[in-house]
C-alpha positions as CSV (number, residue, x, y, z in Angstrom):
1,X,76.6,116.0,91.3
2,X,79.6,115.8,91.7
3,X,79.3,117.3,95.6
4,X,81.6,120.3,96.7
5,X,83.8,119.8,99.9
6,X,81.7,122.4,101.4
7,X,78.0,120.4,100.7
8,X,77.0,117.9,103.2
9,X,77.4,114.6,101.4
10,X,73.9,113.1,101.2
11,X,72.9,109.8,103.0
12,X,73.6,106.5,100.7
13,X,71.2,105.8,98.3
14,X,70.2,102.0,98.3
15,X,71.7,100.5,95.0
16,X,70.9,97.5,93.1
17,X,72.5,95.2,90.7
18,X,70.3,94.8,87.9
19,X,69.6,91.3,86.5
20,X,70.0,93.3,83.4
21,X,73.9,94.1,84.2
22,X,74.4,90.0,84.8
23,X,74.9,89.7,81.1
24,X,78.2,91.1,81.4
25,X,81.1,88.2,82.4
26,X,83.8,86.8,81.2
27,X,82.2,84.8,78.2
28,X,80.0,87.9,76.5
29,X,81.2,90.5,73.9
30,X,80.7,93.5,77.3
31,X,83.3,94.3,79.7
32,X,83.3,92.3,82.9
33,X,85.1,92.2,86.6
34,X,86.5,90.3,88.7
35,X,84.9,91.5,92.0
36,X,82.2,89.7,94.1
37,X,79.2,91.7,94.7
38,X,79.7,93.0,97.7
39,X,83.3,94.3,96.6
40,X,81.8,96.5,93.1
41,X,79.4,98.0,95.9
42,X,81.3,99.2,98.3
43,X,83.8,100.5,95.4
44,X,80.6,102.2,94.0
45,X,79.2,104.0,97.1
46,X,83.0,104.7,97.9
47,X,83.1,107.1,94.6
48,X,79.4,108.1,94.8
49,X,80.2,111.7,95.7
50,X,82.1,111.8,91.7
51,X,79.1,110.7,90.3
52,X,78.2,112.5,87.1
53,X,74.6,113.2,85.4
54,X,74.4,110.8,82.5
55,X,72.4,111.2,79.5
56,X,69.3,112.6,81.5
57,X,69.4,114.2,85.1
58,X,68.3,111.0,86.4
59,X,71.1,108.6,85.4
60,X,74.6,108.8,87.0
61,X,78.0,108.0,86.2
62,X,79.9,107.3,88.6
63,X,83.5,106.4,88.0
64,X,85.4,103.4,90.1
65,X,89.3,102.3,89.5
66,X,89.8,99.8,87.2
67,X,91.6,97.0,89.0
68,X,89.8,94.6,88.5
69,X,87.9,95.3,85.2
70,X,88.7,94.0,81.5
71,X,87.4,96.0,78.8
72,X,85.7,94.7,75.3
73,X,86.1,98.2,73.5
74,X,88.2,97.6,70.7
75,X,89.9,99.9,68.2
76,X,89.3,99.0,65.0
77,X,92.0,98.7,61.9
78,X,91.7,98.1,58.5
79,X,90.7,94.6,57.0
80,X,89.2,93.6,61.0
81,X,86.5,90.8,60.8
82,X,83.0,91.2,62.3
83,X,80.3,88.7,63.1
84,X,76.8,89.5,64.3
85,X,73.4,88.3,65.5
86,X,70.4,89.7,65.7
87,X,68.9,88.9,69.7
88,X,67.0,90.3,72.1
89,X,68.9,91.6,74.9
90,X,66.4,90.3,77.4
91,X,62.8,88.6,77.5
92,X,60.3,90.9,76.8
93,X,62.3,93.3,74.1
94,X,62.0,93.3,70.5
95,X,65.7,91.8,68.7
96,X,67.9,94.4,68.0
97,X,71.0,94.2,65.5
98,X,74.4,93.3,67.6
99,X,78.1,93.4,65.5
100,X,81.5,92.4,67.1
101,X,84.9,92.2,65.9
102,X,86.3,88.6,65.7
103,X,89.5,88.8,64.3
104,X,92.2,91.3,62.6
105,X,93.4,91.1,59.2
106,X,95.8,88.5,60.0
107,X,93.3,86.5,61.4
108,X,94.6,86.6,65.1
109,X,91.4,86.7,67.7
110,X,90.8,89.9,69.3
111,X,90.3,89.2,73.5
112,X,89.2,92.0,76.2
113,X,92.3,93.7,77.9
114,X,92.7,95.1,81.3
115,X,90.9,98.5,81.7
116,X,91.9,102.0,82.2
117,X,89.0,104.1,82.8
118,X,85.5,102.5,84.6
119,X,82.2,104.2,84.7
120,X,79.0,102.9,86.7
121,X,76.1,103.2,84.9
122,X,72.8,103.7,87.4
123,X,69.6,104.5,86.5
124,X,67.3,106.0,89.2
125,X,63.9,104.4,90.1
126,X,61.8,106.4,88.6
127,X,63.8,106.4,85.5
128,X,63.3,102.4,85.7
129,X,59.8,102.5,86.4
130,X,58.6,104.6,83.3
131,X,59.0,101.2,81.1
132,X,58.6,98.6,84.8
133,X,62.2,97.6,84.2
134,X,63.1,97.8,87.5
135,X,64.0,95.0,89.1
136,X,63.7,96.5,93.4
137,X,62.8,99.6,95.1
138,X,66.4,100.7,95.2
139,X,67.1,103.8,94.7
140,X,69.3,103.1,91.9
141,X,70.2,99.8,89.9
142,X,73.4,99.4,87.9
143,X,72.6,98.8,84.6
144,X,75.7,98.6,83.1
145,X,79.4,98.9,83.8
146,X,81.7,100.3,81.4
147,X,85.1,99.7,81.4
148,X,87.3,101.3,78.8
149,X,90.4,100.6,77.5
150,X,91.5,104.4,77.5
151,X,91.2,107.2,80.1
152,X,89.0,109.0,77.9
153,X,84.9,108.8,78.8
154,X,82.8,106.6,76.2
155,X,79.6,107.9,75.3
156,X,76.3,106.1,75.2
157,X,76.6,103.4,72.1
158,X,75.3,105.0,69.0
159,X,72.3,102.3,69.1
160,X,71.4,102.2,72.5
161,X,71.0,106.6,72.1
162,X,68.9,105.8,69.1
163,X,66.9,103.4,70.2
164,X,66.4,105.0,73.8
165,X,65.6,108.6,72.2
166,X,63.2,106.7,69.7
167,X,61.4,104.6,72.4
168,X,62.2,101.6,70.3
169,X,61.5,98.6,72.2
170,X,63.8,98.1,75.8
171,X,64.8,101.9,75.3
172,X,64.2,104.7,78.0
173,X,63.5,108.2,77.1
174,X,65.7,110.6,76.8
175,X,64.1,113.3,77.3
176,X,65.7,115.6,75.3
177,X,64.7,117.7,72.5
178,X,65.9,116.8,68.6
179,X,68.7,119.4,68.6
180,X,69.9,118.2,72.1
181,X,69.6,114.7,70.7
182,X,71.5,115.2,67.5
183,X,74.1,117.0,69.4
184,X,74.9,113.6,71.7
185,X,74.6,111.6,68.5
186,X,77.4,113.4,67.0
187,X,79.4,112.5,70.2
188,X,78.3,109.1,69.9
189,X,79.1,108.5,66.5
190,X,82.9,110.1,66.5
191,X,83.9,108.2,69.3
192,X,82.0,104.7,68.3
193,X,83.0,105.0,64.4
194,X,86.2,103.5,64.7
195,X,85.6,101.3,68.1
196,X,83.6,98.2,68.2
197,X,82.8,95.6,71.3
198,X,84.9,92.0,70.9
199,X,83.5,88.9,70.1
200,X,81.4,86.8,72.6
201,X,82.4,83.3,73.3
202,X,79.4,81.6,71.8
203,X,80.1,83.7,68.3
204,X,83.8,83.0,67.8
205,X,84.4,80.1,65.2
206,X,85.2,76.7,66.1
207,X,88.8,76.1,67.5
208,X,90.7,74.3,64.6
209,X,93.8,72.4,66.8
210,X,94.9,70.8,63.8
211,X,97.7,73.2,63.5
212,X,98.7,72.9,66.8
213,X,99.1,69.3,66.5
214,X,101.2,69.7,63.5
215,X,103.2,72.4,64.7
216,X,103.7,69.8,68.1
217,X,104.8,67.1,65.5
218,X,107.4,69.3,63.7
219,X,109.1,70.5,66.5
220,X,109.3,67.1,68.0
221,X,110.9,66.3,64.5
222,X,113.5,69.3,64.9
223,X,114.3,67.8,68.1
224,X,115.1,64.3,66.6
225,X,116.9,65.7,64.2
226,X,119.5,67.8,66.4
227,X,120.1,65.1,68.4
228,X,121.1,62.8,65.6
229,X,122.7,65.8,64.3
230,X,124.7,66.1,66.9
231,X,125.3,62.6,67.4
232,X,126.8,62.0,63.6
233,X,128.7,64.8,63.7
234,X,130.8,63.9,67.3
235,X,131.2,60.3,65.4
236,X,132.6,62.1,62.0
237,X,134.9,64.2,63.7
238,X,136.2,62.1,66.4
239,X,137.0,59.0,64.0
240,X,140.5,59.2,63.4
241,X,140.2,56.4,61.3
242,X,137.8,56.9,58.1
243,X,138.6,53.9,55.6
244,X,137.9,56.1,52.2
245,X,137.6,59.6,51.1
246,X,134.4,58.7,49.2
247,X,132.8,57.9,52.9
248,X,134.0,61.0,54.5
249,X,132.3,62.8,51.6
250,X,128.9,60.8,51.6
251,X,129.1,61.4,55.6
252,X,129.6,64.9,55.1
253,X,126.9,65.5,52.2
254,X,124.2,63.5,54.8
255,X,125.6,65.7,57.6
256,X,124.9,69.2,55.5
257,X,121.0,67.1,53.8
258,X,120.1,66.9,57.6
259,X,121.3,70.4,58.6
260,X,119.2,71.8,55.9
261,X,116.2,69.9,56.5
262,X,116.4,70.7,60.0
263,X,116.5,74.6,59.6
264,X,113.5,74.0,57.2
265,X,111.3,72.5,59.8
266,X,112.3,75.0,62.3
267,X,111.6,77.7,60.1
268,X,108.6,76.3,58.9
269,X,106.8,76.0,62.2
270,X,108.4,79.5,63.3
C-alpha cells in the first residue's frame, strides 16, 4: 500500500462500520459526517488503492475528501478552558481520562469546523480479533474517522498510543519495539501538545439566555427611543411658532438627554 499503476488492484476487501466508530456524530467531542452509510463506503473503497499502513502493518489509512466532514481538532491558545470526565469509551473497558476544550479566554464556545484533510481509520480482522473487538467477519472495520482541520496528517492521540502500546485496557498492540515506540510518541506528542478535541454536547455548561433576553429588551428600547427621537425633533423644528425661549431650550436639552441615552443603550448592548 499505496498500489502502483502497474500492480493489479486487489479485489475489495469487505469493510465494516464498527459500533465502535458510532460514537462519533454531531453531539460528541470526535469529528463526525454528514454522509449516510452507504455514501462513506463507497467514498472509502473509492480511495482504497491510497490507503496507507497505520501504526502496525495491519491498520490502514486511507484518505477520503472532506466534503462532508466537520472536524473537533482544535488549536489551542493561551488562557483556553478545558472540562473533562473520566468514562469508559465502551462496555467492557476500564475508564480512561478524557479533556476537551470548552471555551477561549474570552469565554466564546469553541464548535467543530468544516474539515480539510480526512483519514479512514481500519483495522484488519485479525488485528480486531487479538482482544474479540470485532464486531463481523469483515475484512476490515472502521474504527475511527479523522477529520482534520489542516492538510497536514494527525497522528495516533498521545493516549490512545500509550494505552494501545501498554495493553491498557480497550488498547491493541502495537507491536513495536520500545525505541520504535518512543519514536511515534514523539510524533504524537509534538503535534497533540498544542491541539485538543472540542467539547461534547453533554459537557458544555448550561445555556444562560438571560443575556439574550436583556440584550432583546435594550434594543427594543433603542428602537423606542429613535422613533420618539425622531418624532420630537420633526415637531421642534417644524414649529414656527414656539411661545418662549425658555421652552425651545427645555425642548432642546430633552432632545440632546434622549440622544445620549440612546447612544448609551446602543453601545451598551454592542
Amino acid at each position: 500500500m499505496p498500489f502502483s499503476n502497474t500492480q493489479e488492484r486487489p479485489t475489495m476487501p469487505s469493510i465494516h462500520i464498527s459500533k465502535f466508530v458510532r460514537r462519533q456524530t454531531v453531539q460528541s467531542g470526535f469529528s463526525h459526517w454528514t454522509l449516510t452509510d452507504e455514501e462513506l463506503l463507497a467514498r472509502i473503497q473509492a480511495n482504497f488503492d491510497k490507503a496507507k499502513p497505520g501504526y502496525r502493518p495491519d491498520v490502514l489509512l486511507v484518505p477520503i475528501e472532506p466534503d462532508g466532514f466537520f472536524s473537533s481538532t482544535v488549536l489551542l491558545r493561551e488562557g483556553d478552558k478545558f472540562v473533562g470526565e473520566y468514562v469508559a469509551r465502551k462496555a467492557g473497558e476500564d475508564p480512561r481520562k478524557a479533556t476537551y476544550v470548552v471555551s477561549n479566554s474570552l469565554g466564546e464556545p469553541v464548535e467543530k469546523i468544516e474539515a480539510v484533510r480526512v483519514d479512514i481509520v481500519l483495522y484488519s480482522h485479525a488485528a480486531l480479533a487479538e482482544n474479540n473487538e470485532n464486531d463481523t467477519d469483515a475484512d476490515y472495520e472502521i474504527i475511527s474517522v479523522n477529520a482534520s482541520a489542516t492538510d497536514e496528517e494527525a497522528p495516533i492521540p498521545t493516549g490512545a498510543l500509550i494505552a494501545n502500546h501498554l495493553q491498557l485496557s480497550g488498547g491493541t498492540s502495537t507491536k513495536m519495539t520500545d525505541t520504535e515506540f518512543v519514536e511515534l510518541l514523539r510524533k504524537s506528542v509534538m503535534y497533540w501538545k498544542d491541539k485538543s478535541l472540542a467539547c461534547p454536547e453533554h459537557l458544555k455548561p448550561p445555556k444562560d439566555d438571560r443575556i439574550e433576553r436583556i440584550n432583546g429588551f435594550m434594543q427594543e428600547t433603542v428602537a423606542r427611543l429613535y422613533d420618539d427621537i425622531e418624532k420630537l425633533g420633526t415637531t421642534i423644528w417644524a414649529s414656527g411658532s414656539c411661545t418662549s425661549a425658555q421652552n425651545d431650550r427645555e425642548r432642546v436639552m430633552f432632545l440632546s438627554g434622549q440622544i445620549s441615552l440612546g447612544l448609551f443603550v446602543q453601545g451598551a448592548t454592542s
